[in-house]
C-alpha positions, 0 to 999 in steps of 0.5 A: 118160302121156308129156308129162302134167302133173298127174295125179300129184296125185289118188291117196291111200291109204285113211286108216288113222286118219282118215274124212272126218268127222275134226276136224283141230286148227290146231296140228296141221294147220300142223305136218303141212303144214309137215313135207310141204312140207318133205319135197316140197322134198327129192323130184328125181323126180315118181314119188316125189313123188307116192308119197310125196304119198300117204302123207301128204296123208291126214292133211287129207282122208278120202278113202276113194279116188282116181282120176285122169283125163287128156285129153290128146290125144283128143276128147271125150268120151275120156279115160284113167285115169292113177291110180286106188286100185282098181288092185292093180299101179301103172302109171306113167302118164309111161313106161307109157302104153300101159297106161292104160285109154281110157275115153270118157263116162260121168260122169267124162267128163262131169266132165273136159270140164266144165272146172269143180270140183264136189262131189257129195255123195249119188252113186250111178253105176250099173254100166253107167258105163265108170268103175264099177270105180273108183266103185262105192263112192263116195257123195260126190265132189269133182272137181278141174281141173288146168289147163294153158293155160287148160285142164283136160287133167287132173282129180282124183277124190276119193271117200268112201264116205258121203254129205256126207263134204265141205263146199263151202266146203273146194273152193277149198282143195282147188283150189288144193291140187290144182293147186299140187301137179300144177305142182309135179310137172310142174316135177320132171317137166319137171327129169328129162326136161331132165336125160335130154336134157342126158345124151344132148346131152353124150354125142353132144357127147363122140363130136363131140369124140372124133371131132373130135381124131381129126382132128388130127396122132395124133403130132407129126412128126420134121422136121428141125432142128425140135422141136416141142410143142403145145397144144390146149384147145377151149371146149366140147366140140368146137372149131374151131381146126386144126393140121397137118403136111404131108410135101410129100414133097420134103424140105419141110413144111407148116406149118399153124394155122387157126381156123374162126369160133365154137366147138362142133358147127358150128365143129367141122364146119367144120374137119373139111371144111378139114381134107379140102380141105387133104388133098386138094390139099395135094400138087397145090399147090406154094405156100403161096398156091396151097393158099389160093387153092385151098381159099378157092375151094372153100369159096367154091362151098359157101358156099351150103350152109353159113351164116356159114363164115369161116376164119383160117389160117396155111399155111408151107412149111419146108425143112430145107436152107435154113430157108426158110420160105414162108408166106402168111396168110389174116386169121390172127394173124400167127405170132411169130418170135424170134431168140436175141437176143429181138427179135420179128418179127411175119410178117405181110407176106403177109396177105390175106382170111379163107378164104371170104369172098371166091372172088376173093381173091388170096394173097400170099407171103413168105419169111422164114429160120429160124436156130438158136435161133430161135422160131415161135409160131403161135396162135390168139386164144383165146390172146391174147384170154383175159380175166381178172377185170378183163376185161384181155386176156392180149395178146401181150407176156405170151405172149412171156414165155415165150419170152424166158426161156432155154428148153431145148426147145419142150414148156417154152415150152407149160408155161410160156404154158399155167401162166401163161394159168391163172394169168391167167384165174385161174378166168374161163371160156374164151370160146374155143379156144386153140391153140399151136404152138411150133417151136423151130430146133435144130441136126441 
């Protein structure tokens, strides 16, 4: 039944070659126990555990038949049968539950809410017992508790057919047995359903992730005196790092980088709701820190919502004409800007807070003038902030290597930083998204 435990330790076939009376030699006895468990060691599935449990445990006890009894989720004095030897089609009791006959009283109620082993040896249950069926031709049995906190919600039945066929110094053996067995499969059972709900949970985290890429620019634009290539890489399956484009529809671009706080579902989110805020008002907002000013306030208003939001971001606005670049910067890393010569120009003169911290927060600007050869990196500290081995950050010295080098186009400076951040990393797993923009100013 769904969510039991142990009831897979009480079915054994019908000896073949052995009776309860059988002399089982200590050379031989160790041999069998060592080839059972080494072969449970082997089984994934609880079901075929205990198939295969009863093949072999027969080889111990002569027990002519089995039933196995379960209460949990009902009131005394209901319980169901779960397994039972007498059945000529097997039901599995985790996925058919429905089938399970529900039985209340009689003597195997009696025995389950006993909570305590037993050994009848000279029995008879009469016909009108609601458990007849399975113990019509029982003449001794040995009850078997399988607790879970504290508890019997389970119980094996062993049955023989003559009297006396088990001596009460074999039911400690027998308990723990029993008991070892059914946390054994409990363990297994527990592994599949972990297995099936990982299964489900990466499912849906791949269509977060499909869904969170649809997000991001399908191709990158053709702006003018600009080549463009990017890089995209998220921790888990769905991230919170953002680029964009924005045609202004005057002749200018907006350029964008944002990195919303964490990684995984909520940071995914969070950048799915930036980037429909962005779309939204980026027309209506003719500066890069009105667009801030406007976003931070209407992320501010659902704060209330929505539990620890911080965002980074970088919003430029380019025009072609003049290779002005306006920016304002919202608590991100600063974009790099190198000229042919590579001396590095940080832009970080127009720095303010993160998005949603503060609904106050006034944006300043700047302007700063591209010029052919020139090159713009704008990243996120997923980047900079990668470890290798010895716990040394990647840093920003390594990442404008690349860009010293003489590079034919932007897509060379992305292989380069990409090759040598593997390379660095050398096997450490990514801590967070990494994310790379590279705009190199070309002649039209």
């Amino acid at each position: 039944m769904d969510g039991m435990t142990l009831q897979g330790v009480d079915t054994f076939p019908k000896p073949t070659a052995r009776d309860a009376s059988t002399t089982v030699r200590p050379d031989e006895r160790l041999h069998l126990v060592v080839d059972l468990v080494r072969e449970m060691s082997l089984q994934t599935d609880p079901q075929d555990m205990v198939m295969f449990f009863r093949r072999r445990v027969h080889a111990f006890h002569g027990a002519s038949g089995s039933v196995s009894l379960s209460r949990r989720g009902l009131n005394h004095p209901q319980y169901r049968i779960t397994r039972s030897t007498k059945w000529k089609e097997f039901i599995n009791p985790w996925t058919d539950t429905h089938r399970l006959p529900l039985l209340q009283g009689g003597l195997l109620g009696e025995l389950l809410y006993s909570d305590l082993p037993r050994i009848m040896s000279d029995v008879r249950v009469p016909e009108s017992d609601p458990a007849y069926e399975h113990l019509h031709d029982a003449r001794c049995l040995v009850a078997l508790p399988l607790f879970e906190n504290g508890v019997a919600l389970n119980m094996v039945i062993r049955t023989a057919t003559r009297p006396g066929a088990w001596d009460e110094s074999d039911l400690p053996n027998s308990m723990l047995e029993a008991n070892l067995f059914g946390r054994a499969t409990n363990h297994l059972l527990l592994a599949q359903q972990l297995k099936r709900a990982y299964g489900e949970l990466d499912h849906e985290m791949k269509r977060v992730a499909e869904i969170q890429r649809s997000l991001l620019p399908a191709r990158l634009p053709r702006i003018p005196t600009l080549d463009i290539a990017v890089s995209y890489a998220t921790a888990t399956r769905a991230g919170g790092d953002y680029y964009d484009f924005f045609d202004l529809g005057d002749g200018r671009w907006g350029l964008l980088i944002a990195d919303a706080g964490g990684h995984g579902t909520a940071a995914a989110v969070i950048m799915a709701m930036l980037r429909t805020l962005l779309h939204a008002n980026c027309l209506s907002c003719s500066t890069p820190g009105g667009l801030l000013k406007t976003i931070n306030t209407q992320l501010c208003d659902r704060s209330d919502r929505y539990s620890a939001i911080l965002v980074t971001a970088f919003f430029g606005i380019y025009n072609p004409q003049d290779g002005s670049l306006t920016y304002s910067c919202a608590g991100h890393n600063p974009p790099l800007l190198v000229d042919p010569g590579a001396e590095v120009t940080e832009l970080e003169d127009a720095q303010s807070l993160p998005l949603a911290v503060d609904s106050k927060a006034e944006f300043p600007e700047a302007t700063v003038h591209l010029r052919y050869g020139h090159t713009l990196l704008m990243y996120t500290d997923g980047i900079t902030e990668a470890l290798n081995r010895s716990g040394e950050m990647y840093g920003r010295q390594r990442l404008l290597s690349c860009v010293r080098e003489d590079v034919p186009n932007a897509q060379h400076i992305i292989d380069c930083v990409t090759n040598k951040l593997l390379g660095f990393m050398d096997g450490q797993p990514q801590l967070d998204d990494q994310t790379l923009v590279a705009l190199l100013v070309k002649r039209e």
